[in-house]
PDB file of N, CA, C and O in Angstrom:
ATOM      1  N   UNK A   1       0.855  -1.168   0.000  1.00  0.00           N
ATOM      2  CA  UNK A   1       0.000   0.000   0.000  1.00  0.00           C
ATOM      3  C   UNK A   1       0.905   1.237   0.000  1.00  0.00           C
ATOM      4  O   UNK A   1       1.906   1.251   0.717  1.00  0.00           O
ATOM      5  N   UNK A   2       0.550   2.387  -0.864  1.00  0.00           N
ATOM      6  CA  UNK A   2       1.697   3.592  -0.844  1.00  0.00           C
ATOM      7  C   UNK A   2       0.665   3.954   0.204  1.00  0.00           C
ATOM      8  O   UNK A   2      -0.223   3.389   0.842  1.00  0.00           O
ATOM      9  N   UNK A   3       1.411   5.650   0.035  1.00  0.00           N
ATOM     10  CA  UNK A   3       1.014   6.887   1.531  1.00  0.00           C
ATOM     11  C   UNK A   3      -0.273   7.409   0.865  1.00  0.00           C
ATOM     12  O   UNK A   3      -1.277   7.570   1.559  1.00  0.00           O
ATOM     13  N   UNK A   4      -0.284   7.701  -0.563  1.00  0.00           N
ATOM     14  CA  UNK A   4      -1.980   8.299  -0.752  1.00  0.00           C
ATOM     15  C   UNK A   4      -2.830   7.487  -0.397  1.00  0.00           C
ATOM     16  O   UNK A   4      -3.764   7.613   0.395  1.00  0.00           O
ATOM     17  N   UNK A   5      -2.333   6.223  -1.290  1.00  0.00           N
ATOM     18  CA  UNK A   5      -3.944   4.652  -0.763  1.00  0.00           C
ATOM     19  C   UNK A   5      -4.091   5.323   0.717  1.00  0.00           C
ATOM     20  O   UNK A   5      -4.863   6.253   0.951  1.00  0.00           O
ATOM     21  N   UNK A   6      -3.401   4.830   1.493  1.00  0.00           N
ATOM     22  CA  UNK A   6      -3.588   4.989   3.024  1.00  0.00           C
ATOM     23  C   UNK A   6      -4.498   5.833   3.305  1.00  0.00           C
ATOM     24  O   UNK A   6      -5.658   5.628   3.662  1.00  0.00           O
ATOM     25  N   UNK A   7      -3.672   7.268   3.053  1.00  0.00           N
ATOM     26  CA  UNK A   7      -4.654   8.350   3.398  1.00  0.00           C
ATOM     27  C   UNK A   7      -5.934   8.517   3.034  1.00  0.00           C
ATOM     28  O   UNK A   7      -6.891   8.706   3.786  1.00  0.00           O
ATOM     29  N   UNK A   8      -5.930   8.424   1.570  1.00  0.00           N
ATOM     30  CA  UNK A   8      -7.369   7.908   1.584  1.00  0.00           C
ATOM     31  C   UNK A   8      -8.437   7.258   2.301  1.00  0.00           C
ATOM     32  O   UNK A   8      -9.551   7.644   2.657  1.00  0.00           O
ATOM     33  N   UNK A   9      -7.611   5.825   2.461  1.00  0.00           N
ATOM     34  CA  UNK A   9      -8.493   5.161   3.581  1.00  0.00           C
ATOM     35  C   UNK A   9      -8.944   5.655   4.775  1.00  0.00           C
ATOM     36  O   UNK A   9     -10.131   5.564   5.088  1.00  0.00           O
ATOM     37  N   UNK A  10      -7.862   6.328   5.691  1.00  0.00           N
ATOM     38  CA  UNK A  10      -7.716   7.328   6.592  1.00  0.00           C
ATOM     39  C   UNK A  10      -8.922   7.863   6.782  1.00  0.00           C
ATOM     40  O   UNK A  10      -9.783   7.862   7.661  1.00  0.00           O
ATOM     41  N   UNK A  11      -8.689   8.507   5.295  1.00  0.00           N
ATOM     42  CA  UNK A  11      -9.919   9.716   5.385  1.00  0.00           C
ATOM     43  C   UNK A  11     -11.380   9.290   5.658  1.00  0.00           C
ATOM     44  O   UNK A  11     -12.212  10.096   6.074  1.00  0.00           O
ATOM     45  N   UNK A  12     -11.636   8.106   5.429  1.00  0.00           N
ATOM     46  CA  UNK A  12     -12.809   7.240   5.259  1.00  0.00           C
ATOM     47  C   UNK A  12     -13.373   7.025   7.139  1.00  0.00           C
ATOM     48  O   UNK A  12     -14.506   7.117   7.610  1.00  0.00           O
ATOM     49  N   UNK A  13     -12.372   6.797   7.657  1.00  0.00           N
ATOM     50  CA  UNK A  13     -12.641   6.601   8.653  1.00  0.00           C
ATOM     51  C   UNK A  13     -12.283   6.856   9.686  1.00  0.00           C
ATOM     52  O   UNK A  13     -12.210   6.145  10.689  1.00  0.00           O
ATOM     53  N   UNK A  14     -11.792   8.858   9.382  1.00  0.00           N
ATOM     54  CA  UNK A  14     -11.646   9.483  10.473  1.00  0.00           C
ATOM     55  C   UNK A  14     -12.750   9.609  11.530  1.00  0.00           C
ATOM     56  O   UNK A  14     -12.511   9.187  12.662  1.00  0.00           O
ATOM     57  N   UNK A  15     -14.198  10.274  11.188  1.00  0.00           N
ATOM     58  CA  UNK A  15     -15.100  10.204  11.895  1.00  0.00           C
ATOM     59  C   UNK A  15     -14.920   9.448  13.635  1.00  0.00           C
ATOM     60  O   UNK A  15     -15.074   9.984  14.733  1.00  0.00           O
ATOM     61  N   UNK A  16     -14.503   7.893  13.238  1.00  0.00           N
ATOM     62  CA  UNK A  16     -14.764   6.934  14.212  1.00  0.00           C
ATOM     63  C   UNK A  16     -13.326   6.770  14.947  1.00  0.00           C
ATOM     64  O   UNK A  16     -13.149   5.748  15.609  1.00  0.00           O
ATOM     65  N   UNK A  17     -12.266   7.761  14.853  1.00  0.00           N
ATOM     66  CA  UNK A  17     -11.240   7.958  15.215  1.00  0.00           C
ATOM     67  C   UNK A  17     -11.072   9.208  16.148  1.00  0.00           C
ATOM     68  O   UNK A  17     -11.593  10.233  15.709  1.00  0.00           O
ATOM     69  N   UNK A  18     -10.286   9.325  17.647  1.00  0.00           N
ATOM     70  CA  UNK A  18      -9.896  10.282  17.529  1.00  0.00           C
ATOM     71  C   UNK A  18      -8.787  11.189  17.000  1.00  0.00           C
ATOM     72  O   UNK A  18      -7.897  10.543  16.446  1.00  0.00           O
ATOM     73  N   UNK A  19      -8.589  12.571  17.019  1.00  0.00           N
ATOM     74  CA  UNK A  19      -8.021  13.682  16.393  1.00  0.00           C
ATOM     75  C   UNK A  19      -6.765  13.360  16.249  1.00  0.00           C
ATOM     76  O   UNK A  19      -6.176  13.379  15.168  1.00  0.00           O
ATOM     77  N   UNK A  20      -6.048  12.899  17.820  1.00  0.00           N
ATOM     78  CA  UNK A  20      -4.746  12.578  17.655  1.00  0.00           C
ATOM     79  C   UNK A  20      -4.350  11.533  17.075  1.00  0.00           C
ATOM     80  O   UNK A  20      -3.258  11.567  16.508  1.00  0.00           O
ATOM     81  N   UNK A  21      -5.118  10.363  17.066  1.00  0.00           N
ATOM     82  CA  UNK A  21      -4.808   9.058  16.399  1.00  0.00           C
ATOM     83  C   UNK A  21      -5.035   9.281  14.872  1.00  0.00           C
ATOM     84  O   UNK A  21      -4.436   8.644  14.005  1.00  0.00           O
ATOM     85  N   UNK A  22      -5.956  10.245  14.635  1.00  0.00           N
ATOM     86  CA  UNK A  22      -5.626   9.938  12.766  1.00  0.00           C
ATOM     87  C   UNK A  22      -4.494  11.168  12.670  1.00  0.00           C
ATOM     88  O   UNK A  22      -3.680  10.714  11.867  1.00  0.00           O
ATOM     89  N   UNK A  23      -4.048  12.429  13.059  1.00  0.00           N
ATOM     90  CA  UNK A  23      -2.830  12.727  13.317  1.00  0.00           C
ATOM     91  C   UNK A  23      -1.692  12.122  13.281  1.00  0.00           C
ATOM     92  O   UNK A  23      -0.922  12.460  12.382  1.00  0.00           O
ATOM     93  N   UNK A  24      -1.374  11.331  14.000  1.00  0.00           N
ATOM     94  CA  UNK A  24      -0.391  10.094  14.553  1.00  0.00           C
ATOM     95  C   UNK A  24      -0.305   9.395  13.187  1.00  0.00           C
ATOM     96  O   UNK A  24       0.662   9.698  12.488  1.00  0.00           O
ATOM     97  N   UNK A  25      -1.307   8.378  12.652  1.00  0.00           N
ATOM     98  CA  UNK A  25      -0.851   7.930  11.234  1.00  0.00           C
ATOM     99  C   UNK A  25      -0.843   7.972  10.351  1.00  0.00           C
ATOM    100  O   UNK A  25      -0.470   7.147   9.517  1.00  0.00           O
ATOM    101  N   UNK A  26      -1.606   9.795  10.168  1.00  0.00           N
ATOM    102  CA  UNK A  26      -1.275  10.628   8.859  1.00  0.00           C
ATOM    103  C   UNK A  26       0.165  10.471   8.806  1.00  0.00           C
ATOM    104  O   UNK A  26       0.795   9.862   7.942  1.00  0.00           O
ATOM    105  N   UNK A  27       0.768  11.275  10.137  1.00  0.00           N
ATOM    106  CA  UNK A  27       2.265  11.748   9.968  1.00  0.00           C
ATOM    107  C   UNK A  27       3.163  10.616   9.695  1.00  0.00           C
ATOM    108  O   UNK A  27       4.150  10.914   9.021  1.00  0.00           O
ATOM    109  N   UNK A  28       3.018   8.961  10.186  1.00  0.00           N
ATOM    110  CA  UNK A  28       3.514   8.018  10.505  1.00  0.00           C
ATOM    111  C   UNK A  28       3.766   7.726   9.121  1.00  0.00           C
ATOM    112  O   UNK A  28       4.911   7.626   8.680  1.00  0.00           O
ATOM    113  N   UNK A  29       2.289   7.527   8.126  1.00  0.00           N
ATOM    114  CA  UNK A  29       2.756   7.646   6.626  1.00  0.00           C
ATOM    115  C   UNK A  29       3.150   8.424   6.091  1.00  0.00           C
ATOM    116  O   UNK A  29       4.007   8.082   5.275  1.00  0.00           O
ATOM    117  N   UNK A  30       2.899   9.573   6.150  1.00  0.00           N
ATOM    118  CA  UNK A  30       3.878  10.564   5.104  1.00  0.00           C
ATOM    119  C   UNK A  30       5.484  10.690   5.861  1.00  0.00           C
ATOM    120  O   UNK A  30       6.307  11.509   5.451  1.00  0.00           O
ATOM    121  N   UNK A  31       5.694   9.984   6.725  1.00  0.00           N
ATOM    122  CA  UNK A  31       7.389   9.954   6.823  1.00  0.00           C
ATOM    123  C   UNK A  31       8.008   8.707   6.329  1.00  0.00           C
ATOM    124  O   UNK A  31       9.190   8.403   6.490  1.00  0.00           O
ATOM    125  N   UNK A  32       6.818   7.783   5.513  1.00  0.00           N
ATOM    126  CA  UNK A  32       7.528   6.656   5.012  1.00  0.00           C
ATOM    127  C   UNK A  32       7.299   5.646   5.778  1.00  0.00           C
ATOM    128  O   UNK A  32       8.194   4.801   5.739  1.00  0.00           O
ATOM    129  N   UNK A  33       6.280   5.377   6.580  1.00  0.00           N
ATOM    130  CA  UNK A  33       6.121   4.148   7.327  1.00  0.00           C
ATOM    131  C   UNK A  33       5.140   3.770   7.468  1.00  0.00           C
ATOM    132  O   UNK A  33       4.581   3.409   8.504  1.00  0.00           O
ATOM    133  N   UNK A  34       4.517   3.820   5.641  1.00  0.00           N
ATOM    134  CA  UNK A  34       2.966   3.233   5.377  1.00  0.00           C
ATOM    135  C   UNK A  34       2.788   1.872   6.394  1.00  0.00           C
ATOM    136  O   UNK A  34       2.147   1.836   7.445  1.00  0.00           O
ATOM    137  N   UNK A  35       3.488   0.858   5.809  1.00  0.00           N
ATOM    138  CA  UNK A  35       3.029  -0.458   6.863  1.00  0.00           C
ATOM    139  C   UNK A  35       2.644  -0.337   8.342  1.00  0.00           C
ATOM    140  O   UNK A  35       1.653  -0.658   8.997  1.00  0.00           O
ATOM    141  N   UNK A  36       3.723   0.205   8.589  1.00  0.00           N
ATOM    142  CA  UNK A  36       3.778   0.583  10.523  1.00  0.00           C
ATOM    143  C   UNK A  36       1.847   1.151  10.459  1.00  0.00           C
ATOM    144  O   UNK A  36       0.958   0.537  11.049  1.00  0.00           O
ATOM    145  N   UNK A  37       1.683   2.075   9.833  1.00  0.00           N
ATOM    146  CA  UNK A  37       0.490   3.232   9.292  1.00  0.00           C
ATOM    147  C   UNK A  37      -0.953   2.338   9.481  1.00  0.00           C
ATOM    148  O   UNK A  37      -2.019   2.397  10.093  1.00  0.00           O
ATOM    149  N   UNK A  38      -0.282   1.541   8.595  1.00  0.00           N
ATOM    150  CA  UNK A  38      -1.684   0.422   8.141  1.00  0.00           C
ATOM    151  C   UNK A  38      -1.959  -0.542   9.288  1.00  0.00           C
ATOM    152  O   UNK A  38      -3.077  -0.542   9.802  1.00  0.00           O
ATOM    153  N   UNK A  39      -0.890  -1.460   9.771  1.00  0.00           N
ATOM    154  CA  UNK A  39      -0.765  -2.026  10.918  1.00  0.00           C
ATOM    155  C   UNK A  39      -1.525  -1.470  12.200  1.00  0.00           C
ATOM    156  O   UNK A  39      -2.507  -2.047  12.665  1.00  0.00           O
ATOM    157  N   UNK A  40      -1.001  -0.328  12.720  1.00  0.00           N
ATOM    158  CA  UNK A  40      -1.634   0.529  13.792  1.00  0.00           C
ATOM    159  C   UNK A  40      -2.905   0.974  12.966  1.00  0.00           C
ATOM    160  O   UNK A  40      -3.866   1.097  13.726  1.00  0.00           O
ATOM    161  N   UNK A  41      -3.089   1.140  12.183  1.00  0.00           N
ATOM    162  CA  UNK A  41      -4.902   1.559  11.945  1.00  0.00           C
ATOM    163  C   UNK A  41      -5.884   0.363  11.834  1.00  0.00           C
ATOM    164  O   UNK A  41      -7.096   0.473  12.013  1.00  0.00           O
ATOM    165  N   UNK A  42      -5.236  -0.805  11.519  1.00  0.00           N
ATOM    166  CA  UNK A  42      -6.087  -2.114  11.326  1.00  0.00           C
ATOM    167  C   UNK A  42      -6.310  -2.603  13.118  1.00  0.00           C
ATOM    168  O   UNK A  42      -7.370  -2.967  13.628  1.00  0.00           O
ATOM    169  N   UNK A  43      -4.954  -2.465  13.805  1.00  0.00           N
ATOM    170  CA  UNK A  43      -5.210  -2.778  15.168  1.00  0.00           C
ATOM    171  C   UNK A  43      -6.447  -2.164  15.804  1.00  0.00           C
ATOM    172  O   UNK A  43      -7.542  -2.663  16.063  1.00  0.00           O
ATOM    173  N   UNK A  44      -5.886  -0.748  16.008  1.00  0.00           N
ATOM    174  CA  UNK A  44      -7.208  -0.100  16.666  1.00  0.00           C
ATOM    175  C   UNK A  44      -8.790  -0.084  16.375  1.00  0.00           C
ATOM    176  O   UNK A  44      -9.688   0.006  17.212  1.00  0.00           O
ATOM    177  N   UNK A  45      -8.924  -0.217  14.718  1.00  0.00           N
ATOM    178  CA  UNK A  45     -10.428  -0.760  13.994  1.00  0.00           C
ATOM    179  C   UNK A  45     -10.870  -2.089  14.846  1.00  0.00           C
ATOM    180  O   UNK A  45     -11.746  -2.147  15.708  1.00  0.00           O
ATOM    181  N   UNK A  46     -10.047  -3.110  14.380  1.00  0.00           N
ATOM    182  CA  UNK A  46     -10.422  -4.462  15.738  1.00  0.00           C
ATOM    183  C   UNK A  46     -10.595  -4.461  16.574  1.00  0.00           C
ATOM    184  O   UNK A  46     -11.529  -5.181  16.926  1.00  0.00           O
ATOM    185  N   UNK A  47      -9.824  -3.626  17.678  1.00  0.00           N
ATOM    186  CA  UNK A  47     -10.116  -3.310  18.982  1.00  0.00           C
ATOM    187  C   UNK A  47     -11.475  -2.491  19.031  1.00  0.00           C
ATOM    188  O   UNK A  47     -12.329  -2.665  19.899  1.00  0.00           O
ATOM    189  N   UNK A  48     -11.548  -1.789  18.231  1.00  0.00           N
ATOM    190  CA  UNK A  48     -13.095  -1.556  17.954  1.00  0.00           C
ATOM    191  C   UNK A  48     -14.416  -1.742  18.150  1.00  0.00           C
ATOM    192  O   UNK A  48     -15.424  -1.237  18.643  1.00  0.00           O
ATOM    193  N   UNK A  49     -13.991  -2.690  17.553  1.00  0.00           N
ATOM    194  CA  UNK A  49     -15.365  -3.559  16.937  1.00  0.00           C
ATOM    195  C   UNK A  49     -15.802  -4.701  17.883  1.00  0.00           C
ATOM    196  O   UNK A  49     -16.866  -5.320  17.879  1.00  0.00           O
ATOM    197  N   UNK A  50     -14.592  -4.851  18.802  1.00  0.00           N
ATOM    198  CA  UNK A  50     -14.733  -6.055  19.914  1.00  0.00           C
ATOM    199  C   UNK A  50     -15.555  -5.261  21.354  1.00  0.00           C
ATOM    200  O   UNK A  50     -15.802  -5.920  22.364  1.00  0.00           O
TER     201      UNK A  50
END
């Protein structure tokens, strides 16, 4: 996944996020650490939903 896909996604599901956490892996991807990005956003969605 590059840094736009991401953000995109991001964007989809800021709403159900807070401020600092989509903050946190905006910046996390645009310094080049899409995976880390994706990883920590898939975690916290699961933790979610449980």
């Amino acid at each position: 996944m590059n840094a736009t896909r991401f953000l995109s996604l991001l964007k989809t599901v800021r709403r159900r996020l807070p401020r600092q956490t989509v903050q946190t892996l905006r910046g996390q991807a645009l310094a080049g650490d899409v995976d880390g990005a994706a990883r920590g956003l898939e975690k916290i969605l699961r933790k979610g939903m449980n």
